[in-house]
N, C-alpha and C positions, 0 to 999 in steps of 0.2 A: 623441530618437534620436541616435547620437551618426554623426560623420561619420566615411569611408573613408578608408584610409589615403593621404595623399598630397593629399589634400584642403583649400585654402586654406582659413584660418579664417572668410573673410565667406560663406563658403558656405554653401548650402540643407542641409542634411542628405541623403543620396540617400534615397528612399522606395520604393525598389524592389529584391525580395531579389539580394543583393548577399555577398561574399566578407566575414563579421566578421574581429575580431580576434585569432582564435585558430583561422579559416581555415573556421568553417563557415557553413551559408546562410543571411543575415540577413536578420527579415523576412519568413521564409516560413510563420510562422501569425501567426493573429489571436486575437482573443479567445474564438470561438466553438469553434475550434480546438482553442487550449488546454482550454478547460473543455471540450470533450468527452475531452481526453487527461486531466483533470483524474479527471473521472468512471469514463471505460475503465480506467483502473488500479486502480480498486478494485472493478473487475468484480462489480456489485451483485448479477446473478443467481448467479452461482456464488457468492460470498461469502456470501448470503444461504442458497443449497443447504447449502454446507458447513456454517454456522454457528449458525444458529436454530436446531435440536434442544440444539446444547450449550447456549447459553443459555436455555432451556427449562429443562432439566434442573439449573440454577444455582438460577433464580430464580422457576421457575414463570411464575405468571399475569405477574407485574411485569415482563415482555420488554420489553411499549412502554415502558415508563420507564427501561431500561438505556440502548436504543437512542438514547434522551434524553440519558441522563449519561454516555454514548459520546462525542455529538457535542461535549459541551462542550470536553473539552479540545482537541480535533480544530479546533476552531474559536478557541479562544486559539490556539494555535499556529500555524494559518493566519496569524491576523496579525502573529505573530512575522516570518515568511516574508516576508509583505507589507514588512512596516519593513525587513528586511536586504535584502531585492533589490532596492531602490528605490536603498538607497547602492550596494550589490554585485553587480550582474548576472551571477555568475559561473556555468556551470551546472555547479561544482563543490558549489552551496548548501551546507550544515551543514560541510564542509572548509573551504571558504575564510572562511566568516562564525566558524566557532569558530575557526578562528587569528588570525583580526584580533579579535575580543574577548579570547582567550585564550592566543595562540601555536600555535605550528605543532606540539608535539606532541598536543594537543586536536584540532586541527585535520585531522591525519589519522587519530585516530581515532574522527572523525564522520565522515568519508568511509568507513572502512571498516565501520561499523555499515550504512551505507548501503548497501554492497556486499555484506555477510555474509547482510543480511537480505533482501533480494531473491535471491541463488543458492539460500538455503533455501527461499524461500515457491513459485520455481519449480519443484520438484520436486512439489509440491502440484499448482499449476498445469498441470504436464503430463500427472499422472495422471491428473485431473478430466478432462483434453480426450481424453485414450485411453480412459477407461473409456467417457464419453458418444461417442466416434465410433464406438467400436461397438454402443451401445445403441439409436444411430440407426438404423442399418442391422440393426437386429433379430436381434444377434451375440451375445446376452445370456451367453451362456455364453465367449466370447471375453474379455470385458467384464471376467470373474471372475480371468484367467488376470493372474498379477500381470507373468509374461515377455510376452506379449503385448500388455497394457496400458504398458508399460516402452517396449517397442517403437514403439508408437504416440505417446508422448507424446517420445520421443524426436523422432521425425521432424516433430511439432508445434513444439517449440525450435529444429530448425533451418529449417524455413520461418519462424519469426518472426524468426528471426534475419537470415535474406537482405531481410524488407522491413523492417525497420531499418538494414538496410547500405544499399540503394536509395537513401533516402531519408526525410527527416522527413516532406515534402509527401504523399507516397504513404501516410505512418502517418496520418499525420491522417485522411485521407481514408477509411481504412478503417475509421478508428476512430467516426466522425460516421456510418456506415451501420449498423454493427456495433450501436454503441448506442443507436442510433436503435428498432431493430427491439425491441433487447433492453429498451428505459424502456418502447414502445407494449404489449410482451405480458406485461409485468411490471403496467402498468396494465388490462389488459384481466382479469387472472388475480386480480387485488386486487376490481377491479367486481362481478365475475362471482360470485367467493363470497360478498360482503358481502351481493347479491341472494339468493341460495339461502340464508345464513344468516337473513335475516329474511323467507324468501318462506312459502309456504303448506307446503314439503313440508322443514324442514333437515335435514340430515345427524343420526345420532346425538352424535354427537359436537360439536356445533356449540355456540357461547357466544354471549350478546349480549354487545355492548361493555361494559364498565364502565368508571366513570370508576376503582375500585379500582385499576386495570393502572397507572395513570399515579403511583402512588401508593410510591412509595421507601420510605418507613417499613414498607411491610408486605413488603419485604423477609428472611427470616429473619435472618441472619447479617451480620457484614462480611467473612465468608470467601465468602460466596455471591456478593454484591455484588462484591467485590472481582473474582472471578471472571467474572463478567457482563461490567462494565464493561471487562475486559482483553480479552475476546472481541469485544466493542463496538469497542473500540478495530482491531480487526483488522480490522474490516470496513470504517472508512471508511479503513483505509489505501490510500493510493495517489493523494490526491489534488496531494501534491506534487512528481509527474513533469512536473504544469504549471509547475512554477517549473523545476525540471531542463532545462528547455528553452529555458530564457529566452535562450538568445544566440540561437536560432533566433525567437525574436517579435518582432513588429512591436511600436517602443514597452514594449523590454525592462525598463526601471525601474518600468512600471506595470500591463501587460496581465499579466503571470504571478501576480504577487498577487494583485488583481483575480479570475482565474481561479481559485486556490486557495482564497479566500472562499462565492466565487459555487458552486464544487463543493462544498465541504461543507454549506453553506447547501440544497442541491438533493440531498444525500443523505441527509439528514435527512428531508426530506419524502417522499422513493422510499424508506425503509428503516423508517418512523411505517406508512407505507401497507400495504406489503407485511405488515408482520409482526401490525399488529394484526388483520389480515382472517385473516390466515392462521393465530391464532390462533381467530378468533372460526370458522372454518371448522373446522379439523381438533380445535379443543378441546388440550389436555396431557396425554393419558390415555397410559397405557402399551402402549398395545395400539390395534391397525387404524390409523388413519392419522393417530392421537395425534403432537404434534410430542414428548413424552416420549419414546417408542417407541425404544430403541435399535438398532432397526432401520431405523430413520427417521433418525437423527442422521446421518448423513453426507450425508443429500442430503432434506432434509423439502417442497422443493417438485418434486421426481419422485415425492414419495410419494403426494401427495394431489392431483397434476396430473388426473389421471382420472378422480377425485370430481367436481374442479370441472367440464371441460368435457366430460367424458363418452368415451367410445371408437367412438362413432359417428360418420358424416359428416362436418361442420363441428369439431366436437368434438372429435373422432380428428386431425382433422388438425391445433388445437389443443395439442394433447397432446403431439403429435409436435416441433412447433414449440416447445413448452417444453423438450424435452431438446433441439433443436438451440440455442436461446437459452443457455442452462446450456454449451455445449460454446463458441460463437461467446463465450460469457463470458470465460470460461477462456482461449481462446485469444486473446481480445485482448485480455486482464489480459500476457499472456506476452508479448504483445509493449511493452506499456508498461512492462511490468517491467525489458527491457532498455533501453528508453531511456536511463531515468536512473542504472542502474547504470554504462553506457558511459558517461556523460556524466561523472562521479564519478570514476573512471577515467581519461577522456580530462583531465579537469579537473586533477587531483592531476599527471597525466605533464608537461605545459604548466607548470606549478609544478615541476617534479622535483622532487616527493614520490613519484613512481614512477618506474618503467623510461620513458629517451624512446620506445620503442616504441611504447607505447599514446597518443601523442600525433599519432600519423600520423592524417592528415585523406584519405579520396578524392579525387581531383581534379574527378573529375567529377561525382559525389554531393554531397559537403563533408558528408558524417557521418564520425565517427571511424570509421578502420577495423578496428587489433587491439583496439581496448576493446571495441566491438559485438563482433566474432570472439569474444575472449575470452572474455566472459562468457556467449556461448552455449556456449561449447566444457565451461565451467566449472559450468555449471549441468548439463549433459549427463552429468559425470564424476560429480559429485557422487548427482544421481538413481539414473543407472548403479548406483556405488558402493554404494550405501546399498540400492537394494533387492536387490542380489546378498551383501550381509551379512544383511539383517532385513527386514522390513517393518513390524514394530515398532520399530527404530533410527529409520528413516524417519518414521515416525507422529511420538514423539517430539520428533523434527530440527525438524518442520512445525510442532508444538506452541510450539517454545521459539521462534520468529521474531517472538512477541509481546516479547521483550524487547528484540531490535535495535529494532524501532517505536520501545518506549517511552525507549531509551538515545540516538539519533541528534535525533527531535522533541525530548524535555527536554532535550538539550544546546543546541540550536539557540533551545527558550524564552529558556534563560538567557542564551547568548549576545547574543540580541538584546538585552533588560534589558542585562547590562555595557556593551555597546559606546555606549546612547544614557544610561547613567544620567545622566550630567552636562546633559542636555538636555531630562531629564522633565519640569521645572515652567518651561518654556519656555509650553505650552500644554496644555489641557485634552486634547486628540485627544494630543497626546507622554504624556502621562501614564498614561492606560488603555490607548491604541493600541499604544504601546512597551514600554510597563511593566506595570501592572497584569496586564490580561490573559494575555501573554507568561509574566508571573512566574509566575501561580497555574496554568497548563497544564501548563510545566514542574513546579513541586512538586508537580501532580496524577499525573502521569509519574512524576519520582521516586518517589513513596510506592507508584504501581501494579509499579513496576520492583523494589523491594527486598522488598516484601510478597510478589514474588511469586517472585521468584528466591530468597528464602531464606524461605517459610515453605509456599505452596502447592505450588508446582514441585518443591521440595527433600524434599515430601513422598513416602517408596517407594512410597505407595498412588499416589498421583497419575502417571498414565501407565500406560504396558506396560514402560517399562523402568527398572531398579533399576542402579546401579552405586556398586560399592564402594570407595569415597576412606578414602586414610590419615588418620589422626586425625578422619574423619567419618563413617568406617562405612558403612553402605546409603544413597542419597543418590538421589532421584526424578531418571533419564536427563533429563526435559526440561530441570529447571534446570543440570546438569551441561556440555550441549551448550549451551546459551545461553550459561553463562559461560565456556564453554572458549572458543569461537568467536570473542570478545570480547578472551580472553588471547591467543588465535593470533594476531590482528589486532596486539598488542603485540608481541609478541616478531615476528612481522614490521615491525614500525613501527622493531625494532631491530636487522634484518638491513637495511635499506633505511638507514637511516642507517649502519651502518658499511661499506655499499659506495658509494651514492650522497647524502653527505650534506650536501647542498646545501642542500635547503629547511629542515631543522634547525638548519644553522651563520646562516643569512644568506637568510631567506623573503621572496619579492618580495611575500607580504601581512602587510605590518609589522601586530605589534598598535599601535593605534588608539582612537580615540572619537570619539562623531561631534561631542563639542563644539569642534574645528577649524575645523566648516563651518559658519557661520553664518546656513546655512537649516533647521538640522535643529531 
């Protein structure tokens, strides 16, 4: 832990949250902490509602094994993460670390993938929490109303947003209840079918396990796969809001790694559980409470919630407690989401890579204050925006958010690799730790990144929306939005350099390597 400022060098470290160096509260979580923010970001139950029908509908029976070859990059890159924040604590993560391998214009445009792609995914995020707060209270028909639903998930953004402003200690805190509730009835919902599927009376619908499921070759296609695995990739996103936060933890060079590990590690085994019960329960048929069913795709554990634990009694009340798990999901994915977009933000301004504006710190909170604002305000405008044009633009927007993922993680793979290559045959742990693994999640990224922004995405069929580019004709809306978003991000990376162009001429994160230090 490193010492305050002002602080004679024979001294203790202070161990108590205290004022960092960039003015926020240092210290104020721990490891249990982070890995529950770890986890809350990638909001399992709703991720899971949203997303298992598509993947169903990808790959069939072979869910549990995408699920699989989801985590793996998900978990190289974790410990890309791990190796850069041990040397760089910064919670600008993939900004600061891709400039010091790479320079500073890489470097802010890993910040802004990081940025792009959380204002998209919360538009998602808010609808989910509108539609289910009012399925809760038995509004079904409110539910449908898409101005209504806009409405609600608006006002869901800006209460996430005032307890992000509050305070990290209060997110934690909410976020350890939150998910606590949501792993206990996510496990109770997993138990409960697996009994009914092999009890005396099963569902029509119902499968025994096979070890077939686990089995990738009986995959049809590499476009199906491919697809799978991208959608895979979405769901465990979010587990790097625990490094995002790293100036605020106790033991900053080691607890947020640490955490990012230990979360993917722990969402593999809650997303193995969930899906293969909940295949072996509701079956893949097209029809009743089939996870096929594209009636079923946008939410397949409200669909067969009622199968499992019935509408009666204990049951009912069961039931009910699944759509508020699914809604408290959502919403406290929306509040992690802004964590580390603000932090990105507040990160870049402290560097003047951005306006110093967004560098301002509370006095009395010590969270950043126009970045959090900001990016509630921005995500607000955007949602707004988007479903006052289409709800197919919308649909779309949420679709292409898989390619910020995989453009910000692959850069941050390599990253890591460049910055230690000179250090890799130093030791066996530098070698696979730093290197190996690092490298092959990133190339696993890459090829899921371009495959899909120029052959699946780019496909007209692919999506709700078609738009027609010069010299490319008809051209699938997802991939479109993905890499415009991407280009926007540039050509603001080129309005920000010709007003404030400080971090471009002369960046206080010089590129580097880590064979200077001769611990690494």
């Amino acid at each position: 832990m490193q010492r305050l400022p002002g602080e004679p060098p024979g001294s203790l470290p202070t161990q108590t949250s205290a004022v960092g160096e960039k003015g926020l509260k240092r210290g104020a979580l721990g490891l249990v902490s982070s890995v529950a923010i770890g986890l809350a970001s990638t909001a399992p139950a709703y991720s899971l509602a949203a997303t298992l029908g598509f993947i169903v509908l990808a790959v069939g029976l072979q869910s549990p094994v995408i699920v699989i070859l989801g985590f793996v990059p998900m978990f190289f890159i974790a410990y890309a993460y791990k190796a850069m924040n041990a040397v760089d604590p910064d919670c600008g993560t993939t900004f600061s670390w891709s400039a010091r391998a790479f320079g500073p214009r890489t470097g802010w445009m890993g910040g802004w993938g990081i940025i792009i792609a959380d204002i998209i995914v919360m538009a998602n995020l808010a609808q989910i929490a509108g539609q289910y707060g009012f399925q809760l209270v038995g509004a079904d028909g409110v539910a449908e109303s898409r101005w209504w639903t806009m409405f609600a998930g608006v006002i869901w953004i800006a209460v996430m947003t005032f307890i992000c402003y509050v305070g990290i200690e209060i997110s934690a805190f909410l976020q350890k209840w939150l998910l606590s509730i949501e792993l206990v009835l996510l496990a109770i919902l997993s138990i409960t079918a697996l009994v009914k599927v092999y009890g005396d009376n099963p569902h029509a619908e119902s499968l025994h396990v096979s070890a077939s499921w686990f089995n990738p070759f009986e995959i049809d296609s590499a476009s199906a796969l491919t697809q799978g695995v991208l959608l895979a990739v979405f769901i465990y996103w979010g587990w790097d809001t625990a490094v995002s936060v790293n100036e605020e933890t106790a033991d900053r060079e080691r607890t947020p790694g640490r955490a990012a590990v230990i979360s993917t590690v722990m969402l593999l085994g809650i997303y193995l559980l969930v899906t293969t019960s909940a295949q072996a329960f509701a079956g893949i048929g097209e029809k009743g409470i089939g996870l096929a069913n594209p009636d079923n795709s946008g939410d397949v554990l409200g669909s067969f919630g009622d199968d499992v634990f019935g509408t009666e009694g204990f049951g009912g009340f069961l039931s009910k407690l699944l759509v508020l798990m699914v809604l408290t999901s959502a919403a406290a994915s929306t509040q992690t989401t802004i964590l580390p977009t603000a932090r990105t933000s507040f990160s870049m301004a402290t560097h003047k890579a951005l306006p110093a504006v967004f560098a301002r710190v509370h006095p009395r909170f010590l969270t950043p204050t126009w970045s959090t604002v900001a990016m509630g305000l921005a995500s607000i405008a955007f949602y707004a925006g988007l479903t006052a044009i289409s709800g197919n633009v919308l649909e779309d927007s949420i679709a292409s958010v898989g390619l910020g993922i995989a453009f910000y993680y692959g850069l941050t793979g390599f990253a890591c690799v460049w910055y230690f290559r000179k250090v890799l045959t130093r030791s066996a742990a530098n070698f696979w730790l730093k290197g190996v693994l690092p490298l092959l999640g990133a190339l696993m990224l890459l090829y899921f990144f371009c495959y899909a922004a120029f052959s699946v995405y780019a496909d007209p069929e692919y999506g709700t929306t078609v738009i027609d580019l010069p010299w490319l004709g008809d051209t699938g809306g997802v991939s479109v939005i993905g890499i415009g978003a991407l280009v926007i991000g540039a050509i603001l990376m080129l309005i920000q350099r010709a007003v404030q162009g400080s971090w471009f001429r002369n960046p206080d994160v010089p590129v580097s390597d880590a064979s200077k230090y001769p611990t690494q």
